[in-house]
Each structure stands twice: as structure tokens, then as C-alpha cells.
C-alpha positions as CSV (number, residue, x, y, z in Angstrom):
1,X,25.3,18.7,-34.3
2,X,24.0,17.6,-30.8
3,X,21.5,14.5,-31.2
4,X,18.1,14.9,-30.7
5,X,17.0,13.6,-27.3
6,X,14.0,14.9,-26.9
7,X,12.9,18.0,-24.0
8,X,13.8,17.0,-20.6
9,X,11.7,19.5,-18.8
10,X,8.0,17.8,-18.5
11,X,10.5,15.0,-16.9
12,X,12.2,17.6,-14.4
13,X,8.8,19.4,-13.5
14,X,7.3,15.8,-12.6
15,X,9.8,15.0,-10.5
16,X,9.5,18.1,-8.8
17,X,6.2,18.1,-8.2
18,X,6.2,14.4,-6.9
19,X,9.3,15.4,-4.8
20,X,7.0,18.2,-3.4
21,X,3.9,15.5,-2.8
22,X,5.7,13.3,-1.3
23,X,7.9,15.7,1.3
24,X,4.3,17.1,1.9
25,X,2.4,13.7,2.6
26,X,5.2,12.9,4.7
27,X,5.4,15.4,6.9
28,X,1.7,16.6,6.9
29,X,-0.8,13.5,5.7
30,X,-3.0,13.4,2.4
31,X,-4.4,16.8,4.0
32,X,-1.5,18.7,3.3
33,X,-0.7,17.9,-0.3
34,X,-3.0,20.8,-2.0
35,X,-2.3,22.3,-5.7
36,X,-1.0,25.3,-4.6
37,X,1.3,24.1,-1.3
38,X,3.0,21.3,-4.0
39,X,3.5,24.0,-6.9
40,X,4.8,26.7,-4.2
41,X,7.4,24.0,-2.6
42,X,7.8,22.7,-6.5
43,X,8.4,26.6,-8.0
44,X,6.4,25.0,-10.7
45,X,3.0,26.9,-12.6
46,X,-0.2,25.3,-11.7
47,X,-1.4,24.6,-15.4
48,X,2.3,22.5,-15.5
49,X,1.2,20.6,-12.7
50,X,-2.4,19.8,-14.4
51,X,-0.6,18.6,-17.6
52,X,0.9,15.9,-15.2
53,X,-1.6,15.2,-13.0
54,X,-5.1,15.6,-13.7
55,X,-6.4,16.0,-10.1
56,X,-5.4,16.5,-6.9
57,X,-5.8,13.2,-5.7
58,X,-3.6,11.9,-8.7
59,X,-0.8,13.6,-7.2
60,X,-1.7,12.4,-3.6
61,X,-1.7,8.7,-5.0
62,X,1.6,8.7,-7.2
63,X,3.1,10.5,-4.0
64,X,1.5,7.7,-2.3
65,X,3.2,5.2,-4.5
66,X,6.4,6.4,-3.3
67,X,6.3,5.8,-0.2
68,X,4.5,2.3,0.0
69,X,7.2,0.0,0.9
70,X,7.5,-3.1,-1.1
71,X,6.0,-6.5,0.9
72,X,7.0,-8.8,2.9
73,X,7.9,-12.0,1.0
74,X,8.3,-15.5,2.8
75,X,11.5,-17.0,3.6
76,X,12.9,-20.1,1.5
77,X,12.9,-22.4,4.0
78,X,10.7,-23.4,7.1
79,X,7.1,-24.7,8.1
80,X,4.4,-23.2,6.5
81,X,3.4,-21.8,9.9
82,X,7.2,-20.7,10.6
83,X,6.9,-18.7,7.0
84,X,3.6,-17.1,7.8
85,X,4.3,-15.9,11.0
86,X,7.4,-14.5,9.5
87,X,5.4,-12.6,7.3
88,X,3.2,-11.4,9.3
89,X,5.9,-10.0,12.2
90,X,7.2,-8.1,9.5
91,X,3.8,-6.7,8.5
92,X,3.1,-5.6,12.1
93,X,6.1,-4.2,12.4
94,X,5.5,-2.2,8.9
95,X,1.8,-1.3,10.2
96,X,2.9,-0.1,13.2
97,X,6.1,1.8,12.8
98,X,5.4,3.4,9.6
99,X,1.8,2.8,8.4
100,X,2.2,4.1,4.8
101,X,-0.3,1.6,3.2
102,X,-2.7,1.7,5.7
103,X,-2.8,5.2,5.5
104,X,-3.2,4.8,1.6
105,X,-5.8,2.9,2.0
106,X,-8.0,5.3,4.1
107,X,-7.1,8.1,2.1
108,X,-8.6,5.7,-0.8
109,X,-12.0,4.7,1.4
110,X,-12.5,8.2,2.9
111,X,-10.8,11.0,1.0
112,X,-12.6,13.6,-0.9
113,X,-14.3,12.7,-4.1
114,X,-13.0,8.9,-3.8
115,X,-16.2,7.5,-4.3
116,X,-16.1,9.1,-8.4
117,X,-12.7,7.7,-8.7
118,X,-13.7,4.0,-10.5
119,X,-15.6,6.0,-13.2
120,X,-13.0,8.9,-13.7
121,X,-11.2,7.2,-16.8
122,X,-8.0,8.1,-17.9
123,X,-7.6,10.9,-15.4
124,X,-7.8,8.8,-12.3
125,X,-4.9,6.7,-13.5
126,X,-2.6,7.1,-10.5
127,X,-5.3,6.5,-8.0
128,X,-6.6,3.0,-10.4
129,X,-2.6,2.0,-10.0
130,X,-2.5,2.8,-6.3
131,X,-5.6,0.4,-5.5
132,X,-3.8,-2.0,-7.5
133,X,-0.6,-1.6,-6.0
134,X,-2.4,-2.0,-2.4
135,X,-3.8,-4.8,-3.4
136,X,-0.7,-6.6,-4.9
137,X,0.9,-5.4,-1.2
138,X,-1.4,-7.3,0.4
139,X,-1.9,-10.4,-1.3
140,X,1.3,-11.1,-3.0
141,X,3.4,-12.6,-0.3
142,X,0.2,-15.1,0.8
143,X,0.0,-16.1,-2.5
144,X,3.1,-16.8,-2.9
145,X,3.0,-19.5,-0.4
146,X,-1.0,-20.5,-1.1
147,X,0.5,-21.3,-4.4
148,X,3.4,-24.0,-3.1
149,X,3.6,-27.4,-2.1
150,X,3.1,-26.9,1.5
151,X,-0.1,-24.9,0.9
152,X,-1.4,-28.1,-1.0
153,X,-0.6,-30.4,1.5
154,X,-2.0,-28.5,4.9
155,X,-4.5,-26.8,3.6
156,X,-8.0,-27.0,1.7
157,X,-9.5,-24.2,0.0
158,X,-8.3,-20.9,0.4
159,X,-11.2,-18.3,0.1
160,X,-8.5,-15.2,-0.3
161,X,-10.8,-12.4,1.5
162,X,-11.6,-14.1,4.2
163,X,-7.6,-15.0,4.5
164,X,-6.5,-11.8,4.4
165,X,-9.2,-10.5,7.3
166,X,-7.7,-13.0,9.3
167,X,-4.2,-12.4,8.9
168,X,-4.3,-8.5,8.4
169,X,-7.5,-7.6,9.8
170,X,-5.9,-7.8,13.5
171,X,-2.6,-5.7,12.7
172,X,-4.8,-3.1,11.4
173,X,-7.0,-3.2,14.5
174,X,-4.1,-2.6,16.0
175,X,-3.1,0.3,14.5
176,X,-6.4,2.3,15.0
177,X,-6.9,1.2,18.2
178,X,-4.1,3.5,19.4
179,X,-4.1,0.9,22.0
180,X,-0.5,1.4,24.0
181,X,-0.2,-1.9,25.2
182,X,-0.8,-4.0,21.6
183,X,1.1,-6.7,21.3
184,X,1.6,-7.0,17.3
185,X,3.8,-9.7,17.8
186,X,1.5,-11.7,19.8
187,X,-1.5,-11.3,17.2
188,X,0.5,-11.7,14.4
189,X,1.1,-15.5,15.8
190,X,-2.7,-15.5,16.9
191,X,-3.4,-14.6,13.4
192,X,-1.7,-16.8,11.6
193,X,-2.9,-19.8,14.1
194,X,-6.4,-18.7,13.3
195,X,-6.1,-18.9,9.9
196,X,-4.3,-22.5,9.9
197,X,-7.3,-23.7,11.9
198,X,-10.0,-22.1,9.8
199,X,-8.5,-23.6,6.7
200,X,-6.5,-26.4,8.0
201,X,-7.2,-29.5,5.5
202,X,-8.0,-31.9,8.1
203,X,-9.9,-29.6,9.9
């Protein structure tokens, strides 16, 4: 007798319809991940799809989850300078060849019926775990370093949104400027030397 293992369906149909999502938010933007184009490309019913995701823009955000790479950490070794501008090279690099997270997060600011989404409850989980994966994108390389020795020695207090303005405020410019002759590169070291001086300890 064959041990019980439990249905694997609800798993199958899932990861069907997130395949679906995702293919569709790849190729077409948030716009183009509707209930009926992801259960069409999915061959899946529309109430199976509900019993997964409560809303549409649950299934945007856990498509969105997908495709977020994960961040740029700091190198080992190096100045504190050296390891920021290493991180931020490889964000604009990120932001401007494939700018998943920035996308994410004006799907999160501007899409439709965002602003209910903090006071949805339970049904808005995927949405709730994109902000907080976003966030943790953002901030977990900097802390990483804001939280070692070199940090301690060079600089004084960090205030953390004002750090993050500085450093990834510009790349983001820089993205929806759709200027052709940005220089991410160039900001990124701008950035980071802004931020040193804003927050240098001796400054």
C-alpha cells in the first residue's frame, strides 16, 4: 500500500499559475498579468487560481518575487569606499540592464488599488512580502557594511533613509530619465563620494 503523501495538485496548479505570471510580467509588464491571460496560458479554472491567490495583485507580486534578483553584497576585502562603490556599480548595472525591482516598486507606489493594500490582511500577503523583500534588497548590503568595523571608524551616524537617497536615489534617476548618455558608473562613484562626505566622522 502506497504511503500517504498527501495531493500534489494545489502544488502543480501554483506553479502553473506563477509560471504563467511571471512569463507574462516578463514579456508584457504588471499590465499584462490579468486573471484570465495567466489562467488561459496556465489551462487552470479561475476559482483554482483564487484559492491560491486572493487578488490579482497577489499574483503580480509573488510573480514579482521571482524575478527580483538577489543583492549586491560587499566584497571581503578593500576600503570602505572601494566596497561601496563596488556595490553600487553592481546596482547600476542591475537598474539599468534589467530593472526588475525598480519596476516592483512602481508597480507597489502606482498600481491599481495599492493604496488598500497595508489594510487588506491576510489576503495581501504576497504584496506585504514583496515590500519587505524590496526593502531587504535595498538595505541589506549597506548594512552589512554600516554594521563593521570600518563603518565605526569613518563614519558617525548613519540616518539609513537619507543613505539610501544618496546612494540609490541617482541610479534610479537614471533609469527614468531615459537619458542616453547616463553615466551609471560615474554616479555610482559620485554617490558613494556624497554619502562619505555627508556622513564622514570627521566631517
Amino acid at each position: 500500500m502506497a504511503a500517504a503523501t498527501g495531493d500534489p495538485r494545489p502544488a502543480r496548479s501554483r506553479a502553473r499559475l506563477l509560471d504563467a505570471a511571471t512569463a507574462l510580467l516578463r514579456e508584457g509588464g504588471p499590465g499584462a498579468v490579468t486573471v484570465d491571460a495567466v489562467t488561459r496560458s496556465a489551462n487552470v479554472a479561475r476559482a483554482t487560481l483564487y484559492r491560491h491567490f486572493p487578488s490579482a495583485n497577489d499574483l503580480v507580486a509573488a510573480a514579482f518575487m521571482r524575478l527580483i534578483p538577489p543583492p549586491p553584497m560587499p566584497p571581503e576585502r578593500g576600503s570602505l569606499r572601494d566596497r561601496l562603490i563596488a556595490i553600487e556599480v553592481e546596482w547600476a548595472e542591475s537598474i539599468a540592464e534589467a530593472p526588475t525591482t525598480l519596476t516592483a516598486m512602481a508597480w507597489l507606489s502606482l498600481g491599481p488599488d495599492i493604496a488598500a493594500v497595508p489594510n487588506a490582511g491576510s489576503g495581501s500577503r504576497e504584496v506585504l512580502s514583496l515590500r519587505e523583500r524590496i526593502a531587504e534588497q535595498y538595505s541589506a548590503p549597506f548594512d552589512a557594511l554600516f554594521a563593521g568595523p570600518q563603518a565605526a571608524a569613518e563614519l558617525g551616524p548613519v540616518d539609513r533613509t537619507m543613505a539610501f537617497a544618496l546612494l540609490i536615489g541617482p541610479l534610479a534617476f537614471g533609469r527614468i530619465s531615459t537619458l542616453a548618455d547616463f553615466d551609471y558608473r560615474a554616479v555610482a562613484i559620485a554617490a558613494v563620494d556624497g554619502f562619505l562626505a555627508t556622513f564622514a566622522r570627521d566631517r
